[in-house]
C-alpha positions as CSV (number, residue, x, y, z in Angstrom):
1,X,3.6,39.2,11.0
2,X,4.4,36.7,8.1
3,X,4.0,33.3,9.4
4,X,6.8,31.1,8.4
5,X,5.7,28.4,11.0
6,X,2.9,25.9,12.3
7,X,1.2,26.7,15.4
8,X,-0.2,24.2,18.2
9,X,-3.5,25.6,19.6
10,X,-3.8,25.0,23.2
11,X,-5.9,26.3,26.2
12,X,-4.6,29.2,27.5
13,X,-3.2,29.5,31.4
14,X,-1.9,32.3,32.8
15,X,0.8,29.5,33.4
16,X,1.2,28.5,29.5
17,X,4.9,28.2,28.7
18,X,5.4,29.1,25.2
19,X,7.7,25.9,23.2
20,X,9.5,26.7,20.0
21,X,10.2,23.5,18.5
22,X,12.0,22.7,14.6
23,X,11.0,19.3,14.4
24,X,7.5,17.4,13.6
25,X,8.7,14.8,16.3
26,X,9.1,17.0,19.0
27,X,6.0,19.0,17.8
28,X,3.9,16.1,18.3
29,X,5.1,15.0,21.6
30,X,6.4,17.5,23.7
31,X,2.7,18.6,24.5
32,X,2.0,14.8,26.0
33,X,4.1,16.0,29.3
34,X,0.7,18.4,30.0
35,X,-1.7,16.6,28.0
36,X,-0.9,13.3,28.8
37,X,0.1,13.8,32.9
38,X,3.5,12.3,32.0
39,X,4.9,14.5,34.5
40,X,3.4,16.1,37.6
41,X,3.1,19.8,37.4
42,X,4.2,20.2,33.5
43,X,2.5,23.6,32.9
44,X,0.3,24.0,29.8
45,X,2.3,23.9,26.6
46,X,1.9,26.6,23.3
47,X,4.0,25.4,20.9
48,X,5.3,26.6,17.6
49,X,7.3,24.8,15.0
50,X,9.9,26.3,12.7
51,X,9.6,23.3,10.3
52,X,13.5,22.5,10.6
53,X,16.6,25.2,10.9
54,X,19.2,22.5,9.0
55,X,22.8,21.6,11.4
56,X,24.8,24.3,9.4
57,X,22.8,27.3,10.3
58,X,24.7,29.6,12.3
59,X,23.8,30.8,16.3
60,X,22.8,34.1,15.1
61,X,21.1,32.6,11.8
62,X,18.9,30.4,13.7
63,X,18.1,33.1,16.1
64,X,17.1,34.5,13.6
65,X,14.4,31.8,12.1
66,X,13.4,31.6,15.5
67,X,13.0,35.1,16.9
68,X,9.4,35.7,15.3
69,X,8.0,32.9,17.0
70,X,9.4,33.6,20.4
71,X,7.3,37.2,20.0
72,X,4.3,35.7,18.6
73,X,4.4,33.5,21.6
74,X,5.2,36.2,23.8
75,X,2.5,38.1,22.1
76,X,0.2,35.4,23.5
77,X,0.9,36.1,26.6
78,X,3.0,32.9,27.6
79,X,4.7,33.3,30.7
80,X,8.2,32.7,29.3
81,X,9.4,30.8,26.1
82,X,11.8,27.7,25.9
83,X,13.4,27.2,22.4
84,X,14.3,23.5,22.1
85,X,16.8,23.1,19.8
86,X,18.5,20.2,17.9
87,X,23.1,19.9,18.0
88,X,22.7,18.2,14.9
89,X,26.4,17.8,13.5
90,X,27.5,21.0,15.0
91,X,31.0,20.7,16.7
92,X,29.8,23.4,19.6
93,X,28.8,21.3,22.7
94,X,25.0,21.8,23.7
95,X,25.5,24.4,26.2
96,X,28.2,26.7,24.0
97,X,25.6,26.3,21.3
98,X,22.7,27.4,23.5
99,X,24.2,30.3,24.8
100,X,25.6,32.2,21.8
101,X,22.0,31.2,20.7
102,X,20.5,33.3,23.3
103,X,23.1,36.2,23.1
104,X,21.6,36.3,19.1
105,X,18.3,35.9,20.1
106,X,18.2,39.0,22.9
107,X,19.8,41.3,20.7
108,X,17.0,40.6,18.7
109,X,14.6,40.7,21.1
110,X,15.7,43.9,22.4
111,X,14.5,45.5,19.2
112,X,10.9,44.4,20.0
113,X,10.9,45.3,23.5
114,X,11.4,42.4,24.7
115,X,14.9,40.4,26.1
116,X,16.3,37.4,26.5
117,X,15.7,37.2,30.3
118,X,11.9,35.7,29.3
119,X,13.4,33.3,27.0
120,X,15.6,29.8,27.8
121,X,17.5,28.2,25.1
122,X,17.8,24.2,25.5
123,X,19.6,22.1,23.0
124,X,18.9,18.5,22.3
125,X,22.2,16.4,22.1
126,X,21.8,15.6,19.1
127,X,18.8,15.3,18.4
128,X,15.5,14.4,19.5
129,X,15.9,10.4,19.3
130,X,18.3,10.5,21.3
131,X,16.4,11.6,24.1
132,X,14.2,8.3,23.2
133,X,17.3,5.8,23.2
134,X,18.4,7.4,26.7
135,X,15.0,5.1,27.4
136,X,15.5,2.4,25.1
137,X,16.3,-0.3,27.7
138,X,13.2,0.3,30.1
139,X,11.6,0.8,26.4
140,X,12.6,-3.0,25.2
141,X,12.1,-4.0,28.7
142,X,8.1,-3.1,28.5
143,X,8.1,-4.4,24.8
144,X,8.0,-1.0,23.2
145,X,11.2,-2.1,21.6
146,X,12.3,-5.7,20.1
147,X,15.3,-5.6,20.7
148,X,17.6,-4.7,23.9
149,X,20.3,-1.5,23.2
150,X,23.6,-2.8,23.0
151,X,25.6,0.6,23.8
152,X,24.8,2.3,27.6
153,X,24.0,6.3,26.4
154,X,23.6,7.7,23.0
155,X,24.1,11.6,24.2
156,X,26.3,13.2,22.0
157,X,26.5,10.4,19.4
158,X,26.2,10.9,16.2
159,X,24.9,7.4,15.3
160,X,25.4,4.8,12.5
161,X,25.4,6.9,9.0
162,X,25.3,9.8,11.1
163,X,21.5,9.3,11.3
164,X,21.2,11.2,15.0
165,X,19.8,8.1,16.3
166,X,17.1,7.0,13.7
167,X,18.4,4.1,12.6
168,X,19.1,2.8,15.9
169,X,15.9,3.1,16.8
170,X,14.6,1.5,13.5
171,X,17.3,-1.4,14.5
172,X,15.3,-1.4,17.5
173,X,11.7,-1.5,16.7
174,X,12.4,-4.0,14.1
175,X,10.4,-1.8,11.3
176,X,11.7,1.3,9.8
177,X,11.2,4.3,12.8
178,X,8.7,7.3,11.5
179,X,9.2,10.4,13.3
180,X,5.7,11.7,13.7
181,X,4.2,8.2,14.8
182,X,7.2,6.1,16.4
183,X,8.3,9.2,18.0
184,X,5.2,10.6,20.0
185,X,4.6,7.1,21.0
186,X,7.9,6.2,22.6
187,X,8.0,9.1,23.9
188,X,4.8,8.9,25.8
189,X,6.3,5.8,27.1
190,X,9.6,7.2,28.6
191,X,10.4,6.2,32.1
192,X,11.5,9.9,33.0
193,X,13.3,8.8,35.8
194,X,15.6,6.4,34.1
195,X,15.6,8.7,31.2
196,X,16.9,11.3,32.6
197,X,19.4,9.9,35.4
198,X,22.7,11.1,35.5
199,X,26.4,9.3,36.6
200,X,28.7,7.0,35.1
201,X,26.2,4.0,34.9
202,X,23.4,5.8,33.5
203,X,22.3,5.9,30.3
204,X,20.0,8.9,30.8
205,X,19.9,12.1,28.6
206,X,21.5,15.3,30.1
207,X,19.9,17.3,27.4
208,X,16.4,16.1,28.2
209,X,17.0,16.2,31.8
210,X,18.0,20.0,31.4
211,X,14.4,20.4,29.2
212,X,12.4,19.3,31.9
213,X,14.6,20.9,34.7
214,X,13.9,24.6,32.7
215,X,9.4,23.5,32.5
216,X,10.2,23.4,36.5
217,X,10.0,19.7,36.3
């Protein structure tokens, strides 16, 4: 098999959850929630990154960039795969988008011998700093931030410039925001709970909340 994509090397479990990823950020810090302990009972993490799929790729295009690293993964003898996924500037709402992703991807799949029932699609909305700014206000309030957000959720937004949430958070931090070393780090520093919370108050992320709900957590 051709590799088109970078590997993380982890121990294996016979409970390692195989992580497609298409983004340095997430790359780096998915793989604290087991490393880390920032969440009780996150199974070991193998990841693989497809090293970006672009917001115009179709569902079936990007199932197919994806679908040799979901075998390889398989191949390792994960227990099941997740394939995290970024909206981007796609007009399809995160769930539309994941499905007709997963219909692609188990038609593909089937030609291998394998399906789609081992494999969950999960689709970032829009992208992975957003999942950080549904945190930014426990963030600022522990200093991890400068300043305070000023809006209540950033799911779904598309951002100043259409950025996806990066410069927000470079607003935030006061200094421009690096994916691969701002991101890990605020991540690491999430408060899940608050992150994640749900209801007409909340600023948390429905996206990441549906991430973690799919690891079991």
């Amino acid at each position: 098999m051709t590799s088109h994509y970078r590997a993380e090397t982890t121990r294996h479990s016979p409970r390692t959850v195989g992580l497609v990823v298409e983004g340095e950020a997430e790359f780096k810090a998915l793989p604290l929630l087991h490393t880390k302990g920032l969440l009780t009972g996150c199974p070991p993490l193998k990841l693989r990154n497809v090293g970006g799929i672009g917001g115009r790729v179709s569902s079936a295009g990007i199932a197919f960039r994806v679908h040799k690293a979901v075998l390889g993964l398989l191949a390792a003898g994960v227990v099941r795969v997740v394939v995290c996924l970024d909206r981007e500037l796609r007009q399809a709402c995160p769930g539309e988008l994941a499905r007709d992703v997963w219909k692609a991807l188990d038609r593909l799949l089937k030609e291998w011998g394998h399906s789609g029932d081992e494999v969950n699609v999960v689709v970032a909305d829009r992208a992975f700093e957003a999942w950080l700014l549904a945190g930014a206000a426990e963030l600022h309030a522990r200093s991890l931030l400068r300043a305070a957000p000023k809006f209540q959720s950033f799911e779904g937004r598309m951002g100043i410039r259409k950025r996806l949430g990066k410069y927000e958070l470079t607003q935030l931090l006061g200094h421009e925001y690096r994916e691969t070393r701002d991101g890990p780090r605020l991540f690491a520093s999430l408060d899940f709970a608050a992150t994640r919370s749900q209801g007409p108050t909340a600023n948390g992320s429905k996206s990441l909340d549906k991430l973690l709900r799919v690891l079991g957590l």
